[in-house]
Residue, then its C-alpha position, 0 to 999 in steps of 0.5 A: x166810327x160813332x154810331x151817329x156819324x154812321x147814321x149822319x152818313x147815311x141820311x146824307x147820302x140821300x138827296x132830299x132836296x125839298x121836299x123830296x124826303x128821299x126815304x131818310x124819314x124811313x130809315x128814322x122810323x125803323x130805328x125808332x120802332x125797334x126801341x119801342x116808338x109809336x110810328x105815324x106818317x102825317x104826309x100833306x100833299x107832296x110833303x112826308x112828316x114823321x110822328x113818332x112817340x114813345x110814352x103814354x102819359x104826362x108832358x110832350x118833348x118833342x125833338x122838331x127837325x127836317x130831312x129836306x135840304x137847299x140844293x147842292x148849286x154846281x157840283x164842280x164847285x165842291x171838295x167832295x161829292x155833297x151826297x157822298x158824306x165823305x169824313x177828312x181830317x175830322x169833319x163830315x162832309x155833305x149837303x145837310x151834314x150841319x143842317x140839319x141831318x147831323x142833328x137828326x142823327x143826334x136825337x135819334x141815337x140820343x133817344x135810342x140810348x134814352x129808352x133802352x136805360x129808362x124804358x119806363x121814363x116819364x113824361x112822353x118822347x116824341x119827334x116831328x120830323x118834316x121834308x118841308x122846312x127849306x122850302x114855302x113850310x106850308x104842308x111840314x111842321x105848321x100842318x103836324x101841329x095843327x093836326x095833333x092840335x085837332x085831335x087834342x095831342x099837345x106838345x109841352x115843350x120843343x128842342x128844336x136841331x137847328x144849327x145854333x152854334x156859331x164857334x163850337x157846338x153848345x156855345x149858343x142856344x136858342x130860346x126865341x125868335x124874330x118874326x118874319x113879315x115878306x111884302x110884295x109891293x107894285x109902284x104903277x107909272x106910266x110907260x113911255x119913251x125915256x126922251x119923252x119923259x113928261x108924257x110918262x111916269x117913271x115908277x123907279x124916280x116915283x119909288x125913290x123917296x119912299x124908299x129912302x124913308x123906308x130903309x132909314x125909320x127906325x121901327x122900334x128899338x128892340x128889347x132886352x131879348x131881341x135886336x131892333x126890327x130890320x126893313x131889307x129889300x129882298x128883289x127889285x125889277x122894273x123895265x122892259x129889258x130895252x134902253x130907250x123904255x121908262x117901265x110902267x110898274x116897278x115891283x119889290x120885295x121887302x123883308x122885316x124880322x120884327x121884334x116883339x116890340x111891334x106887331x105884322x100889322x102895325x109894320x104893314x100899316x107904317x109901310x101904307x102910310x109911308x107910301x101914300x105919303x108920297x102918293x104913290x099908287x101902288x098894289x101891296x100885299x104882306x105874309x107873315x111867315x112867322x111870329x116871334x116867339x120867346x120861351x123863358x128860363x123853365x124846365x126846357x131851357x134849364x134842362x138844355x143849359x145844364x146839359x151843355x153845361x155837363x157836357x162843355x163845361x160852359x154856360x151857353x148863352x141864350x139868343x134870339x138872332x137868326x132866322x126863322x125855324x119851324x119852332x114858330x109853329x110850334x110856339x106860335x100854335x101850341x104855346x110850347x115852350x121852344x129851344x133850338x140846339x144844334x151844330x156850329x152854322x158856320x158852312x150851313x147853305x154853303x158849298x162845302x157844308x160840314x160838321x165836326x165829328x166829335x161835334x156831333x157825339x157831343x151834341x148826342x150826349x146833349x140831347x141824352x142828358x136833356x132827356x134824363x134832366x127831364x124824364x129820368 
């Protein structure tokens, strides 16, 4: 057994379903204190946060991650226990075995490797590891950053271990991300008997155009590095649960990841105008859960690409499709220079989550040759 599955298995094991880290930021620490690391807890409020640093001086490469998980869903449903990190026919089994605990794995023993042959390395090593990245990420990641930035710590660049790969490990890197805007809007009617209808306002037929609207602008047409903006509704609900009821109010939830074409604010107001277009009456309210970010060719992207290049013999295409990742924060704060890496995504959230084996020693020696391209 590889020194990182053997970790992998042991993080699995622990249910740290958001943001319960269930001790597997511990058990990271202690193995980075006993090659040298700077060990710092940075908990807000029920959320634990991991800093530790290794370095004193020159540029920050710090590798960003989470130990929190989505929940297993019904237990029947899966082959082998989620927390049991069960290894069948080559593959990990387990919640969290490809988001993200096999990455976690990963950089720890990348970093143990790294300093134990270059103990005087340049630059500075770090990582950022939070219990709160599945969940709202309000007390993780966000607050870190906000906090090193207080005290005037800087992070220079970022490789962040999300599962980026679609068909094998290093395939896909990537170097952005779309912004994320969530909006939570109330149509008011007027409730009434549904034989009744001219006494009332049916909020749902109100909604209906505007929707329709909605869901076929064309927002922007994108760019060279990122996929045209996308208006999706998330939740509808309306009524009373009764038949015989027109509800009063309607409520939805609606989602863009925008581009960098367009701003929060400028996709918000096309929504207002929209909706008093149709002189709708309505409550609406936007959070931006994170800004797109782009990080060009430089020493970080330059510095991954070679090392999956050495390591797969391919040159990894660099994407900006996907969700959105603590790498937001990162970028978005700090101006850092952000690269996600990690393990094929295909089972991620999934019954039955798993990852390669042999993935996660190639993703090991990713993450080593990075930090030599960079600091050796």
């Amino acid at each position: 057994m590889s020194i990182t599955l053997d970790f992998a298995r042991a993080l699995i094991q622990r249910p740290s379903v958001t943001p319960d880290d269930a001790g597997c930021q511990a058990l990271m620490a202690e193995r980075l204190a006993a090659v040298g690391f700077n060990i710092e807890r940075m908990d807000f409020e029920d959320v634990q946060n991991l800093w530790a640093t290794h370095g004193s001086s020159g540029p920050v490469m710090a590798f960003a991650g989470h130990t929190d998980v989505v929940p297993t869903g019904e237990l029947s449903k899966w082959t082998h226990p989620p927390y049991d990190a069960v290894v069948r026919d080559g593959m990990l089994h387990g919640r969290g075995a490809a988001d993200m605990k096999g990455s976690l794995a990963c950089m720890v023993v990348a970093c143990e490797r790294f300093v134990r042959e270059f103990p005087e390395h340049r630059g500075q090593i770090a990582l950022l590891i939070t219990s709160d990245e599945e969940g709202h990420a309000y007390h993780g990641t966000v607050k870190v950053v906000e906090a090193l930035q207080a005290r005037g710590d800087h992070i220079d660049m970022a490789l962040v271990g999300e599962p980026s790969s679609t068909e094998k490990v290093g395939d896909i890197i990537k170097n952005g991300r779309r912004g994320s805007l969530l909006g939570y809007l109330t149509i008011h009617g007027k409730q009434g008997h549904v034989a009744y209808p001219h006494l009332a306002q049916n909020p749902i037929h109100l909604l209906a155009p505007a929707l329709t609207e909605l869901t076929q602008t064309e927002w922007d047409q994108g760019n060279e590095f990122f996929p045209a903006t996308s208006f999706q509704v998330a939740n509808f609900s309306s009524g009373t649960g009764a038949t015989n009821v027109i509800p009063g109010d309607a409520t939805l939830q609606f989602s863009f990841r925008f581009s960098t074409e367009v701003t929060a604010e400028a996709l918000e107001q096309r929504v207002r105008d929209i909706l008093d277009k149709h002189q709708l009456r309505y409550d609406l309210r936007c959070e931006v859960k994170g800004q797109p970010f782009l990080t060009a060719r430089g020493d970080l992207v330059d510095a991954v690409v070679a090392a999956v290049r050495d390591v797969r013999q391919h040159t990894p295409e660099l994407s900006t499709a996907g969700g959105t990742s603590d790498g937001r924060f990162i970028a978005s704060i700090m101006g850092s220079q952000v690269v996600e890496l990690g393990p094929v995504n295909k089972t991620i959230h999934q019954v039955d989550e798993q990852v390669s084996v042999e993935d996660l020693d190639l993703l090991t020696e990713m993450y080593y040759r990075t930090l030599v391209k960079l600091f050796a």
